[in-house]
C-alpha positions in Angstrom: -5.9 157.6 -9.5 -5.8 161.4 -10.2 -5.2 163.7 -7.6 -7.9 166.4 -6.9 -6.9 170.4 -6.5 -8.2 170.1 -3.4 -6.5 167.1 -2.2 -3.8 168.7 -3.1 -4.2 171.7 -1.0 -4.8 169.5 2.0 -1.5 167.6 1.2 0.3 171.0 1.3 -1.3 172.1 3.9 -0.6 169.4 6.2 3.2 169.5 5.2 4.0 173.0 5.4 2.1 172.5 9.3 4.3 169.7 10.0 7.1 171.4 8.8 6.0 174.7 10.7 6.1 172.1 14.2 8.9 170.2 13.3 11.2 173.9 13.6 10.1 175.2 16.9 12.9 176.0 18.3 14.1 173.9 21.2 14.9 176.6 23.6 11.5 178.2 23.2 9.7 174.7 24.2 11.7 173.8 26.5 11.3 177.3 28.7 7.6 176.7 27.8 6.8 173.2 29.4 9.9 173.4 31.9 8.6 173.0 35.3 9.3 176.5 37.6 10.9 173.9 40.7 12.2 171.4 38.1 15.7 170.4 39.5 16.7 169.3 35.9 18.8 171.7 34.0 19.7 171.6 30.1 22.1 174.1 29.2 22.9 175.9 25.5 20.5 174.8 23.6 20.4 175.1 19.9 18.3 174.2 16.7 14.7 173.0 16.4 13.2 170.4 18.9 13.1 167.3 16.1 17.1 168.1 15.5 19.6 170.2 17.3 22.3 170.0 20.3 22.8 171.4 23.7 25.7 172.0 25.9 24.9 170.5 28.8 22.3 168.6 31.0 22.5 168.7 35.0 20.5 167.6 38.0 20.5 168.9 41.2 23.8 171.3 39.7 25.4 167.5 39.2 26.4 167.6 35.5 25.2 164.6 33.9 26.3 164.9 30.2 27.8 167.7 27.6 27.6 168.2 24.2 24.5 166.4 23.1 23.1 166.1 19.9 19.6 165.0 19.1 17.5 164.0 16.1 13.9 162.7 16.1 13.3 159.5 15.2 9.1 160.8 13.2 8.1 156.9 12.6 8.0 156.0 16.6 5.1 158.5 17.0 3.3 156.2 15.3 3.6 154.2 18.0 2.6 156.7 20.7 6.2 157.7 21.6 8.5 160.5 21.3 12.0 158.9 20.5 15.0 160.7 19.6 18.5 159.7 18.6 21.1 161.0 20.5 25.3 161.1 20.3 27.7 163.1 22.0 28.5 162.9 25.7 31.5 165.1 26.2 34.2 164.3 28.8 31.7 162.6 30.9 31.2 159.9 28.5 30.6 159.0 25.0 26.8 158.1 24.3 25.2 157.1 21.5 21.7 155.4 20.7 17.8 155.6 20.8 15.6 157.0 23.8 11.9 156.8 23.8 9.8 157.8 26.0 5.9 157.0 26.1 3.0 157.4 28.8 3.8 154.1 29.7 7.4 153.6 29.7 10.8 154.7 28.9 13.4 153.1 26.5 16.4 152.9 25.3 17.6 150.7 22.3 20.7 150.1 20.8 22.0 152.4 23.4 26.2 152.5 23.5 28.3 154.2 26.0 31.6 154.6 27.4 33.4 156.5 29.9 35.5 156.6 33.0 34.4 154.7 36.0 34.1 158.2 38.3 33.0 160.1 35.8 30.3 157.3 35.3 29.5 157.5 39.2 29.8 161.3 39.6 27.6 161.8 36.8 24.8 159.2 38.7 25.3 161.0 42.3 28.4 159.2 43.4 31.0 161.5 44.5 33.6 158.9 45.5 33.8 155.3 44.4 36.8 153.2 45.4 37.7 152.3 41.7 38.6 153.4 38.7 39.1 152.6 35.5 36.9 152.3 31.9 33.6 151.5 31.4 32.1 150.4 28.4 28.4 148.7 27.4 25.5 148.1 24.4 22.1 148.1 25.9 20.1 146.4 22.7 16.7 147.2 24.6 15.9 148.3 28.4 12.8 149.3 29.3 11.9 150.7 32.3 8.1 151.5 33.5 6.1 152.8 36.6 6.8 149.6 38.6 10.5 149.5 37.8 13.0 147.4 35.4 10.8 145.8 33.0 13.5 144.2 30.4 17.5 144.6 29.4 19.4 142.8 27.1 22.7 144.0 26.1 26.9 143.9 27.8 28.5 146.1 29.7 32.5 145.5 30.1 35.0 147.2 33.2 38.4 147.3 31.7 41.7 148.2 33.9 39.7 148.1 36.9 41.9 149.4 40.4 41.1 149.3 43.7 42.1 153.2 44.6 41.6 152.7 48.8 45.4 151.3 49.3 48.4 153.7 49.4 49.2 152.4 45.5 46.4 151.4 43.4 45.5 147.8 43.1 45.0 146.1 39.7 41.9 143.9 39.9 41.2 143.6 35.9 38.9 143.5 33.4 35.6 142.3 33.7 32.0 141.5 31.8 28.6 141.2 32.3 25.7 139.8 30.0 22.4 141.5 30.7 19.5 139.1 29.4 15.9 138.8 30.5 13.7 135.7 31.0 10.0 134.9 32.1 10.5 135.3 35.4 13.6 137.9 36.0 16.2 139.7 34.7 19.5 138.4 35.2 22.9 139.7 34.8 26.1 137.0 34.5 29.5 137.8 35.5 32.5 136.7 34.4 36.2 138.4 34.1 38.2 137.5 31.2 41.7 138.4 32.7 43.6 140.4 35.3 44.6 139.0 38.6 40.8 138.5 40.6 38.6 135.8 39.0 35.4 137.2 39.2 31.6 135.2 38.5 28.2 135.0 39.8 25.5 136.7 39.0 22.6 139.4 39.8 18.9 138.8 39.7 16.0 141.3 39.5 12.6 140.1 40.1 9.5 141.6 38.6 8.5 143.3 42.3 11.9 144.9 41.8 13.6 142.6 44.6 16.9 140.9 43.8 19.2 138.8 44.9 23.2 138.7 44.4 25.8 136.2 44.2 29.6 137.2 43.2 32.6 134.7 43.3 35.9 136.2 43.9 39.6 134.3 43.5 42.7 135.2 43.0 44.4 133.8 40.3 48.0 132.4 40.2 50.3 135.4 40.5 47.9 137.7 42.3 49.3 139.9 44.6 49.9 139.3 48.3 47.9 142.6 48.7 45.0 141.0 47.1 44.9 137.8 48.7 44.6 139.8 52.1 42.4 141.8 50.9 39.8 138.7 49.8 40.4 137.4 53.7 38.4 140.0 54.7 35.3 139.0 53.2 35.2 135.9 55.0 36.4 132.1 54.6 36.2 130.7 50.9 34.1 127.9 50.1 35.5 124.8 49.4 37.0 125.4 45.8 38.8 128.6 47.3 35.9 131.2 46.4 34.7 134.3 48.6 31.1 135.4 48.3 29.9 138.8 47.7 25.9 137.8 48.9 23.3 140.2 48.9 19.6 140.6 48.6 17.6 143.7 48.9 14.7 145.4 46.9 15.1 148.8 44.8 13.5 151.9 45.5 
């Protein structure tokens, strides 16, 4: 097949637009389509909007993440979505992974993160949380539309987690949780692999966003008397020694 002159005008015309579109610079779009009472803030930004970096991101003057980088994924507008790879995170938290977002929905996919358990919280709107340690997690796909949590799959892991409330901290562990997604609900399993509180149960989510919870807590041989009077307060354990965290509600 032989390329005509004027095909290959068209050709070149459509890639020099593209590549005209692809280098607006980010700062200029983003002052352009930014909302006048938009509570969201990004901060030092740099490059073109299909690849650069920004120094910071904050809602409601809550910083939510530093030193972002960015690079756009072209192939997903094929699907009707504007997804763009992001790394960075700053002190807040490490971040790295795909977000999407579409008319319909918004995604993440193979989304990994780690950070500090306040600095986690802070950064969501928690000023104090009575723990600390480090949080870690891989969400392989969430998607999240106008009626809520749609589907997760992926891990999330609590290592060196303290209870910060008593005059010295209290070591409670390390801890998992398997995010996975079935017909009828998203479920999240809990289990703690070591450290001196057992922990298991898990967390459903129901499509109309209602959900239930179930956590098991022991202490396991050699946990502290602290502890152990700090489990007594939750109640009387079950016959094989456990004490139920039990909780349903329905998100916002």
């Amino acid at each position: 097949m032989t390329l005509t002159r004027k095909t290959l005008l068209i050709v070149a015309g459509l890639a020099f637009a593209l590549s005209l579109l692809a280098n607006i610079p980010a700062a200029l779009l983003y002052t352009a389509v930014k909302p006048k009472d938009s509570r969201l803030q990004v901060h030092g930004l740099q490059g073109a909007w299909s690849a650069g970096s920004l120094s910071g991101i904050s809602l409601n003057s809550r910083l939510l993440a530093q030193d972002l980088h960015w690079q756009l994924q072209p192939l997903q507008l094929l699907l009707g979505r504007v997804a763009v790879r992001l790394s960075g995170g700053g002190q807040i938290a490490t971040l790295d992974g795909t977000v999407a977002v579409s008319i319909a929905s918004q995604r993440l996919n193979n989304f990994r993160f780690t950070g500090g358990l306040k600095s986690l919280a802070a950064a969501a709107g928690y000023a104090y949380v009575p723990v600390d340690g480090q949080a870690g997690g891989e969400l392989k796909k969430l998607v999240l539309t106008k009626a809520g949590l749609d589907y997760a799959e992926g891990s999330l892991e609590l290592k060196g987690v303290q209870w910060t409330l008593s005059r010295d901290p209290l070591l409670l562990g390390d801890f998992s949780a398997v995010i996975t997604t079935l017909p009828d609900a998203v479920t999240v399993a809990i289990q703690s692999p070591s450290g001196p509180l057992e922990a298991g149960g898990s967390i459903v989510l129901r499509p109309d966003q209602s959900y239930e919870a179930d956590i098991q807590l022991k202490p396991r041989a050699g946990a502290s008397e602290m502890l152990q009077n700090y489990l007594k307060t939750l109640g009387a354990p079950d016959a094989q020694g456990n004490y139920h965290l039990r909780q349903r509600g329905k998100l916002p």
